[in-house]
TIZANU-702155 format. One record per residue (C-alpha): residue number from 1; residue in one letter; x, z, y. Coordinates in steps of 0.05 Angstrom, whole numbers, plus 32768, in hexadecimal, padded with zeros to 4 digits. Example, Ala and Ser with C-alpha at 12.3 -4.5 7.8 and 13.67 -1.06 7.14 Angstrom:
2
  num  residuo    xx    zz    yy
    1        a  80F6  809C  7FA6
    2        s  8111  808F  7FEB
END
This chain:
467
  num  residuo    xx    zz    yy
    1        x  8878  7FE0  7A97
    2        x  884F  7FCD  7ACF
    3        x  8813  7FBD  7AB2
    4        x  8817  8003  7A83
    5        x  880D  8025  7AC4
    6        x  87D2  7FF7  7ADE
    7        x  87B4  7FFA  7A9B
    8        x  87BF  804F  7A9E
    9        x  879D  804E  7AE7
   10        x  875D  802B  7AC3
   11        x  8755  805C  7A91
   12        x  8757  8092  7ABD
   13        x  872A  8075  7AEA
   14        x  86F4  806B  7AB7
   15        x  8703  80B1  7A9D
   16        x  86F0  80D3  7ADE
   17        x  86BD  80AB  7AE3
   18        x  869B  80BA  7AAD
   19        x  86A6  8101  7ABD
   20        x  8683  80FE  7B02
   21        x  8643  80DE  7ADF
   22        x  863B  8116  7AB2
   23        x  8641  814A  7AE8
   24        x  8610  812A  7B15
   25        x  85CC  812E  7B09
   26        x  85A6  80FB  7AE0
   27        x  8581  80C6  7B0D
   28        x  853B  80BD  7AFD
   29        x  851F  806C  7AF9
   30        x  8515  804A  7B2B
   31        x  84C2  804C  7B2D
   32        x  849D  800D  7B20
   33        x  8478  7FF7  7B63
   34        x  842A  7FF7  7B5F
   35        x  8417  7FA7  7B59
   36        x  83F5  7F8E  7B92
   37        x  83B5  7F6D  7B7B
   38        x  8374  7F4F  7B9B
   39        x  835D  7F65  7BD8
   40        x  8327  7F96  7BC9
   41        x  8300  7FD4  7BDE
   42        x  82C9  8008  7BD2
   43        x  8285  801F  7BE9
   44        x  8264  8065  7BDA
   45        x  8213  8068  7BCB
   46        x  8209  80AC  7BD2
   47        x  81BF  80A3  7BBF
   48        x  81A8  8064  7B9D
   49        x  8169  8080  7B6B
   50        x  8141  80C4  7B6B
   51        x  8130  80E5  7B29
   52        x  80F2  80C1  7B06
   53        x  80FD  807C  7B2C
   54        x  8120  803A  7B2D
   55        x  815C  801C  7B5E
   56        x  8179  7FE4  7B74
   57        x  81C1  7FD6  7B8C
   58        x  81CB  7F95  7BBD
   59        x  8210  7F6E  7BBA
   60        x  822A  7F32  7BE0
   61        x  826C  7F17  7BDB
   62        x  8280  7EF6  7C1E
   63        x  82CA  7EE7  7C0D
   64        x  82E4  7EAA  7BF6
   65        x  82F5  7EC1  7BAD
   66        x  82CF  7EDD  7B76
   67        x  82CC  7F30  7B6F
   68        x  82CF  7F57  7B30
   69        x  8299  7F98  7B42
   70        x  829C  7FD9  7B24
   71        x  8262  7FFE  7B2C
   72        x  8265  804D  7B12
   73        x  8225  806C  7B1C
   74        x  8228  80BF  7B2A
   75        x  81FF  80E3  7B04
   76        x  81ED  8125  7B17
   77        x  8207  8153  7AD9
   78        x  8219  8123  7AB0
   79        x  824B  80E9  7AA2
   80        x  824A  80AB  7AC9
   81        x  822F  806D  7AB7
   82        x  8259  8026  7AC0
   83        x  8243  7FDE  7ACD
   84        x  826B  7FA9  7AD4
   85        x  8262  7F61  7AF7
   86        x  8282  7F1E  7B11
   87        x  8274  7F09  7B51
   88        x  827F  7ECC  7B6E
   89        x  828F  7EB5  7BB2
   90        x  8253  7EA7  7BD2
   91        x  821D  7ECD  7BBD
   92        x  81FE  7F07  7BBE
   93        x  81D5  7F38  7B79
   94        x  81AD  7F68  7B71
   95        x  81B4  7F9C  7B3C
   96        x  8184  7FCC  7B21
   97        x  8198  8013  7B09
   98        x  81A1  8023  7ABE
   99        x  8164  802F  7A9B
  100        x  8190  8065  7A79
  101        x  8189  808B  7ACB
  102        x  813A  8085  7AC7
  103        x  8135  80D1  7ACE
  104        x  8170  80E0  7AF5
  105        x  8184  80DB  7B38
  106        x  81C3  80BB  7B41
  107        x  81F4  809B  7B72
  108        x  8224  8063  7B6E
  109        x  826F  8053  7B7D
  110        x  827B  8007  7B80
  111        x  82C2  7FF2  7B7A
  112        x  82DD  7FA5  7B7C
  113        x  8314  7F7B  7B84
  114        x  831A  7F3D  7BA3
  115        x  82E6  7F16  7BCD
  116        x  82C7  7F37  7C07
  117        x  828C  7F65  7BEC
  118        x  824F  7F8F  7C19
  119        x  8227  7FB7  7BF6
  120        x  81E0  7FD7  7BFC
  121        x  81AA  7FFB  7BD6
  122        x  815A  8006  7BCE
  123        x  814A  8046  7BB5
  124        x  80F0  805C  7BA2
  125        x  80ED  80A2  7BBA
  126        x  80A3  80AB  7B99
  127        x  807F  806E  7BA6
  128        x  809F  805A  7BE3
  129        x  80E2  8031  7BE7
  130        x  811E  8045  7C19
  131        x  8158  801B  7C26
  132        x  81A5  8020  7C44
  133        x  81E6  8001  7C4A
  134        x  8216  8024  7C1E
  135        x  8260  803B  7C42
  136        x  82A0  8034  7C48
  137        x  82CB  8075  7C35
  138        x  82F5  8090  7C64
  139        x  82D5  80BD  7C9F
  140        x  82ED  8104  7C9D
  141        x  82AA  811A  7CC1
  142        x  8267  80F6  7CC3
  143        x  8228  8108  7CE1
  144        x  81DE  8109  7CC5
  145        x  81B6  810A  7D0A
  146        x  816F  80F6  7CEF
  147        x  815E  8135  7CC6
  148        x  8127  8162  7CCF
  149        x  8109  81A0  7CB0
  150        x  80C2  81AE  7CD2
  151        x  808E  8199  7C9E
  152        x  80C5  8170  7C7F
  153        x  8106  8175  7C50
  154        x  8142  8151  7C58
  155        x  8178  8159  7C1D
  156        x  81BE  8143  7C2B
  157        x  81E9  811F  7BF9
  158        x  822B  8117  7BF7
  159        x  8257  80EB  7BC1
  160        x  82A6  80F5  7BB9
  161        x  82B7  80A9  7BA2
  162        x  82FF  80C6  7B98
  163        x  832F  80D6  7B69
  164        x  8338  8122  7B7B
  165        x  830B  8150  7B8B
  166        x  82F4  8155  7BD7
  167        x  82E7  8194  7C09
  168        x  82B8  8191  7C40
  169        x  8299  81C1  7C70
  170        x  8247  81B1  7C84
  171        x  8231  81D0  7CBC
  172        x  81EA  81C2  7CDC
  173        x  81D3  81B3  7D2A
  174        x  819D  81D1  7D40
  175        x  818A  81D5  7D85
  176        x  81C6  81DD  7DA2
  177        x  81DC  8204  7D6E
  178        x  8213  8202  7D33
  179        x  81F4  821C  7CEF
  180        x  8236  8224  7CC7
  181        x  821E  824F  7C85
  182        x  8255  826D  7C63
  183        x  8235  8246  7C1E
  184        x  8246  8205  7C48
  185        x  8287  8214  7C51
  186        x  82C7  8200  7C2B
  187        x  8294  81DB  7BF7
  188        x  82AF  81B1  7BBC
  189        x  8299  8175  7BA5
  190        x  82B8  815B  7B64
  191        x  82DB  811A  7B60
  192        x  82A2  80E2  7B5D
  193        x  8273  811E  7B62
  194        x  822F  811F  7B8F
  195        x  821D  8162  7BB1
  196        x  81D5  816E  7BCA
  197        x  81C6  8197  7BFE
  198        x  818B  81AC  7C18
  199        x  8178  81B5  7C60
  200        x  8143  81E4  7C63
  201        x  8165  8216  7C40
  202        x  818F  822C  7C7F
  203        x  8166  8205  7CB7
  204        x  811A  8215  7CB8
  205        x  80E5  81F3  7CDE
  206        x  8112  81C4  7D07
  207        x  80F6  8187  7D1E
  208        x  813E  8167  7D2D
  209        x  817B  8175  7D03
  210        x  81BF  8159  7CFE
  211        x  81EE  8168  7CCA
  212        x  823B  8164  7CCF
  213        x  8267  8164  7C96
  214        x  82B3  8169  7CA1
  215        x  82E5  8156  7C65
  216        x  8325  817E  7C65
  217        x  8332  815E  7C2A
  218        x  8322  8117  7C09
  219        x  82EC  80F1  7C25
  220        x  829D  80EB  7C15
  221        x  8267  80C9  7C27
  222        x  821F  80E5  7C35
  223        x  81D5  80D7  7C40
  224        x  8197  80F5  7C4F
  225        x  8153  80EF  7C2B
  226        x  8118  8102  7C56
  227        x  80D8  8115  7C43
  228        x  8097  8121  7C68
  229        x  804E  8112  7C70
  230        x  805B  80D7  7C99
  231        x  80A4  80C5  7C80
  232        x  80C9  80B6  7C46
  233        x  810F  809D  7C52
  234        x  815A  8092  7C3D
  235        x  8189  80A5  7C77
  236        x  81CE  808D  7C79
  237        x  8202  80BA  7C9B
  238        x  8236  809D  7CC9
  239        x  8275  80AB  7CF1
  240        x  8272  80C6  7D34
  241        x  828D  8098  7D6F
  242        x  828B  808E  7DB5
  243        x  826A  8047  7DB4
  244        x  8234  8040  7D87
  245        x  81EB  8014  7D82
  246        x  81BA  8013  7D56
  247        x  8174  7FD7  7D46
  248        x  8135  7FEB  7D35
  249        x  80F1  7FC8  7D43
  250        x  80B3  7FD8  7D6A
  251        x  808A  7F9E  7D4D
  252        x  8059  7FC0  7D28
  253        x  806C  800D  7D34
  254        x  8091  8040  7D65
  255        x  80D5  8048  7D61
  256        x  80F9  808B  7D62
  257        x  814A  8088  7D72
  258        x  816C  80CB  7D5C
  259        x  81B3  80E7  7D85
  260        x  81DA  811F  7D7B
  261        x  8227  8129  7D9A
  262        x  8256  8154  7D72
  263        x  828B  817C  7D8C
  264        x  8292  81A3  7DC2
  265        x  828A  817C  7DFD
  266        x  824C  8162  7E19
  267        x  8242  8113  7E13
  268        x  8240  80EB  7E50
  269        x  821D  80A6  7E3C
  270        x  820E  8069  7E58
  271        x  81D6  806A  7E31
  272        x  81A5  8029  7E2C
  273        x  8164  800D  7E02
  274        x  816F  7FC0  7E00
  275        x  8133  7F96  7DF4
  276        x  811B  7F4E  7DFA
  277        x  810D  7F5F  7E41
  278        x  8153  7F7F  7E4F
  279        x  8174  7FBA  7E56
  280        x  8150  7FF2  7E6E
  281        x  816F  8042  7E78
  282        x  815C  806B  7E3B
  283        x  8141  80AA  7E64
  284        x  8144  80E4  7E3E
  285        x  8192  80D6  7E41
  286        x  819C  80C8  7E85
  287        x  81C4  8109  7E92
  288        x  81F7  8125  7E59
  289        x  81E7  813A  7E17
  290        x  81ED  8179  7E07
  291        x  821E  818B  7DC6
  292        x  81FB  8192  7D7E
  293        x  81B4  818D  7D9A
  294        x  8196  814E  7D75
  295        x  8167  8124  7DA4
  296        x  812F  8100  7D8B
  297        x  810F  80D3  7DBC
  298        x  80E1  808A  7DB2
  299        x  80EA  8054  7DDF
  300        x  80D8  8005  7DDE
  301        x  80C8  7FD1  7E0D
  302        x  8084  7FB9  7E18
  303        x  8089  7F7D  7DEB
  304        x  8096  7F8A  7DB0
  305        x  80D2  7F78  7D81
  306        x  8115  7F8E  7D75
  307        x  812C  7FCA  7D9E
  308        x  816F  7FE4  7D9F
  309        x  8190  8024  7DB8
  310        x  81D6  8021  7DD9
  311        x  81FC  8057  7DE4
  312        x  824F  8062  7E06
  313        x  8261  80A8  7E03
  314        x  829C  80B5  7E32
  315        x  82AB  80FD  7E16
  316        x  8293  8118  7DD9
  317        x  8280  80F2  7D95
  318        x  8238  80DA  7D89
  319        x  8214  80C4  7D4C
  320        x  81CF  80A1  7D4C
  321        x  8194  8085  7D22
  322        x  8158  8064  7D25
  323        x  8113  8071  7D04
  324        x  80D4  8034  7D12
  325        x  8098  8033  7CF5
  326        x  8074  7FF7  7CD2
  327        x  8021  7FF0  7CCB
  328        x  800E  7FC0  7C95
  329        x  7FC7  7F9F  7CA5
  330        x  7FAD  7FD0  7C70
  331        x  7FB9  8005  7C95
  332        x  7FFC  8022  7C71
  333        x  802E  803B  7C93
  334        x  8074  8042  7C86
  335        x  80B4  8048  7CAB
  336        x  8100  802E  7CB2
  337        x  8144  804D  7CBC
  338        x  8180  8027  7CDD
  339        x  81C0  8051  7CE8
  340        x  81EF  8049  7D2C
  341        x  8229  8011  7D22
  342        x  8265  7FFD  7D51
  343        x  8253  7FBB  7D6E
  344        x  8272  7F80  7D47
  345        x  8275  7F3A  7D44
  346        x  826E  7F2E  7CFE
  347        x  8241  7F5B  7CD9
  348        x  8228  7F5C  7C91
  349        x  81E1  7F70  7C77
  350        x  81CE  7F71  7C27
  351        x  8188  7F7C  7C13
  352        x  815C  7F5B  7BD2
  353        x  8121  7F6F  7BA2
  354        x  80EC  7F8F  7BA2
  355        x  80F8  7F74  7BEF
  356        x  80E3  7F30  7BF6
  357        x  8109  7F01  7C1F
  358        x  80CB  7EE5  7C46
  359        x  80C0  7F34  7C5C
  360        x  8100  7F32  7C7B
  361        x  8119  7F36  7CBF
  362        x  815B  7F3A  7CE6
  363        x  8155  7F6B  7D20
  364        x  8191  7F5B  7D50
  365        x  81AB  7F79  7D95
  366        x  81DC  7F64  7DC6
  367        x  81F7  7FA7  7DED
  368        x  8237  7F85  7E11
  369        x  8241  7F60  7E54
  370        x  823B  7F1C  7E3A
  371        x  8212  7EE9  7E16
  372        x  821B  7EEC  7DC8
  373        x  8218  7EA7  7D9E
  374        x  81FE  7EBC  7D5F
  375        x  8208  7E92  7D1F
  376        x  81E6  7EB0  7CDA
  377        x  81F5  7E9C  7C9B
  378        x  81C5  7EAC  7C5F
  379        x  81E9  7EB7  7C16
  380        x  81B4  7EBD  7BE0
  381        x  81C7  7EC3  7B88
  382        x  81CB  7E74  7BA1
  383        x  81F8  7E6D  7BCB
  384        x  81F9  7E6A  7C1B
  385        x  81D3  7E4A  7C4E
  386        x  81E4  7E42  7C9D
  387        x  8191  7E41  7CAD
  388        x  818E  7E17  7CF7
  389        x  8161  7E4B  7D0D
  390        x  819B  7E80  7D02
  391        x  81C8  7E4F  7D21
  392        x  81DC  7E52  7D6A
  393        x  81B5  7E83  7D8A
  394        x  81BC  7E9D  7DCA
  395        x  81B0  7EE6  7DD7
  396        x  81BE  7F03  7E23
  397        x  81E0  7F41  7E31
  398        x  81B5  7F81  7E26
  399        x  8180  7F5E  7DFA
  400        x  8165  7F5D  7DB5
  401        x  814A  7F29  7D88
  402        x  811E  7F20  7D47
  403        x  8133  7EEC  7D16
  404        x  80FF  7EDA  7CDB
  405        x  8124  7EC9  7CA3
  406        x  8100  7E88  7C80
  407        x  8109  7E57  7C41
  408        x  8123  7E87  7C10
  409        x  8108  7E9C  7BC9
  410        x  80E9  7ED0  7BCE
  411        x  8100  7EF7  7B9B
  412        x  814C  7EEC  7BB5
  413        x  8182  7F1E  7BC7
  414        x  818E  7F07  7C0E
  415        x  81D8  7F1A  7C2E
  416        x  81D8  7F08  7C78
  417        x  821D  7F01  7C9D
  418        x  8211  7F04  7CE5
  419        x  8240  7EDD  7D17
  420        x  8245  7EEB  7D5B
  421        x  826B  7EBE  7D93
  422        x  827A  7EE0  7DCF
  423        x  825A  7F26  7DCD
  424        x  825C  7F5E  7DA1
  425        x  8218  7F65  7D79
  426        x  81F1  7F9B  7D48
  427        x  81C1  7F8C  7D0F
  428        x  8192  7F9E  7CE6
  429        x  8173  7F82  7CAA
  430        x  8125  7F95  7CA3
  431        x  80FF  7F8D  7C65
  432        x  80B5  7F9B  7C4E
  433        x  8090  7F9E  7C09
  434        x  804E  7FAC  7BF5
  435        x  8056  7FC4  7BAF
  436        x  804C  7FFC  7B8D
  437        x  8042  8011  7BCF
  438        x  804E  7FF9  7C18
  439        x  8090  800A  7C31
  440        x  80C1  7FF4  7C66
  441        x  810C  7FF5  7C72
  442        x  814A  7FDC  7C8A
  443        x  8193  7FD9  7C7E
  444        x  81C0  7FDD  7CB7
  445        x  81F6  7FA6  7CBB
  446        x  823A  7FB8  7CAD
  447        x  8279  7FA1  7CDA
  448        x  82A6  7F77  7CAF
  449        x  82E7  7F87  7C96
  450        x  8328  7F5A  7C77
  451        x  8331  7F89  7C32
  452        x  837F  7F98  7C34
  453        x  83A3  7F8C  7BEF
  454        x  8394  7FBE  7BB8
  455        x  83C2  7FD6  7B7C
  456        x  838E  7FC4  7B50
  457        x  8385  7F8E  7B20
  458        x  8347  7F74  7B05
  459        x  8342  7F8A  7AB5
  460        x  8337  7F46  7A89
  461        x  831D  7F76  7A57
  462        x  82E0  7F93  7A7D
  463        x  82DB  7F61  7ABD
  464        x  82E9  7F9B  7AED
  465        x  8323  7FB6  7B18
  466        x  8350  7FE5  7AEF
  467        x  8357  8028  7B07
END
């Protein structure tokens, strides 16, 4: 009898049960956690041919395993072009654009996973040859402060490397003011999109503009292409900060450093030009700067060589650039872009063909208290190289140095990780080439970063990370 009634107890039990699963509501699956994979990253080209001309992108792995690359190239109007490639730990490429791009201007969004990758590019605009790091996504407002409209034009380009499309307002500084065209406002730019703007059409006759463009949604990247009886040249734009330096060279040329402060505050600086004599006040920032009014000012020491700007804003934001220009003994004349960096101790620079190594130069500065160590090592399509001239040397506080870079073929891609002991330091890597016509330019050396883990997997079918 006793066990009837346990037995009865069960069956109810189960009953209601049963009866309580129907009347609650269905539970959906559990969802299936994203794989971590290889460490990995992107960087955005916004500009790396012009219509009617070739490219090149640089790549250099610095990590300790191999990357799989995707490289989409964004084509204005029309669908994008892939490439694929393997790249092993170790050494650096360079890639030329699709002959399928020969008459259109495109930019590129290079994706990989695992290794440790830095990426530049070499773009002819006409017969001259303009160079720049690529960047990192992820500012939600950079700064173009080396633009100009009097007897000039400066477009602005800006790629979307994401998924979804991006909004951003562009407004323009101009002496003191704040150009913010209703056109400018609330633009779209499609996912993995470019947008071109051009200057001119809203700031006329202006011998110094900045641009600011503000993402309220997604994130892009921009540059500038300048053109002008005396200049031709691919401008990066960058973040705005509150410590910033930036390398050029007055070895065969005057350099021009450009400064603008955004916001609404003026910028108090500790602003100074380093040298290889030392640090010396750069004047025409000796008192504040004055909000949205883009300086352009040259300065140098009396010997020439590398010559860096420093600049510690205690208020508002400030982004910088630097223009030189480079006489070849035929009398040609060209000039370089660098764009400001936050002092590092290990920084990357990527540049190859039509550069040749033996043209190259590492333009280095030194803006902290103490004495920086610095320890280079070269990675070529061969592998790397710790070069005893790159090894160990010393450079004092507030000074600059010029480093030849020597032995290397000279048709190499040359990827140059800069190590500094002791200070923080900022660099530049400057290039010349005399064919098809004389031009000179420089990428700026990127700050490295560890790339976190990525839910992506590389694709055994194509050799690239899976979207």
């Amino acid at each position: 009898m006793r066990r009837m009634w346990i037995g009865l107890a069960a069956v109810l039990l189960l009953a209601g049960a049963a009866v309580a699963d129907r009347l609650e509501p269905p539970r959906p699956p559990l969802a299936k956690p994203d794989r971590v994979g290889h460490p990995g990253g992107v960087w955005a080209c916004p500009v790396v041919k012009m219509a009617g001309t070739p490219g090149w992108l640089h790549l250099v792995n610095i990590g300790r395993g191999a990357s799989t690359v995707r490289i989409t190239y964004v084509i204005d109007g029309r669908k994008p072009i892939e490439q694929a490639l393997l790249l092993a730990s170790g050494r650096a490429k360079t890639i030329g654009t699709p002959g399928a791009l020969l008459t259109q201007a495109a930019g590129a969004i290079v994706e990989y996973a695992g290794g440790r990758v830095t990426v530049s590019r070499t773009t002819m605009i006409g017969a001259i040859a303009g160079a720049a790091s690529c960047a990192r996504p992820g500012a939600g407002t950079l700064v173009l402060s080396q633009g100009s409209t009097l007897k000039a034009e400066t477009q602005l380009v800006l790629l979307n490397p994401g998924g979804a499309d991006a909004v951003v307002d562009v407004a323009l500084l101009v002496n003191g003011r704040v150009l913010e065209p209703e056109s400018l406002s609330g633009r779209v730019v499609p996912a993995r999109s470019r947008l071109v703007i051009r200057e001119g059409d809203f700031a006329f006759d202006a011998r110094a503009v900045a641009a600011m463009v503000t993402a309220s949604a997604g994130r892009v990247v921009i540059d500038g292409i300048l053109t002008a009886p005396s200049a031709v040249d691919l401008i990066p734009g960058v973040a705005a900060t509150r410590e910033v330096g930036t390398v050029a060279s007055s070895s065969r040329g005057t350099s021009i450093f450009s400064v603008v402060a955004i916001g609404e505050d003026d910028a108090v600086t500790d602003a100074r030009v380093l040298t290889v004599e030392g640090p010396s006040a750069f004047g025409p920032l000796v008192t504040a700067l004055e909000p949205d009014r883009p300086l352009v000012a040259a300065a140098g020491g009396e010997v020439p060589g590398a010559v860096a700007l420093d600049l510690a804003s205690s208020t508002a934001p400030i982004a910088i650039g630097a223009r030189w220009q480079v006489k070849a003994r035929s009398g040609a004349i060209d000039s370089a872009i660098s764009a400001g960096m936050a002092p590092s101790k290990e920084v990357v620079a990527v540049l190859g063909p039509p550069a040749s190594s033996p043209a190259m130069r590492l333009l280095i500065a030194n803006p902290d208290a103490g004495e920086a160590t610095i320890d280079a090592t070269v990675i070529t399509e061969t592998g790397g190289t710790n070069p005893v001239a790159l090894s160990g040397v010393k450079l004092e506080a507030g000074r600059s140095v010029t480093l030849t870079l020597q032995g290397i073929s000279t048709s190499a891609t040359v990827g140059v990780v800069v190590r500094s002991r002791g200070a923080r330091v900022v660099v530049a890597l400057e290039a010349t080439i005399p064919l098809p016509g004389f031009s000179a330019y420089a990428v700026t050396g990127v700050p490295t970063l560890i790339p976190g883990p990525v839910a992506v997997e590389p694709d055994p079918r194509q050799g690239v990370p899976a979207p």
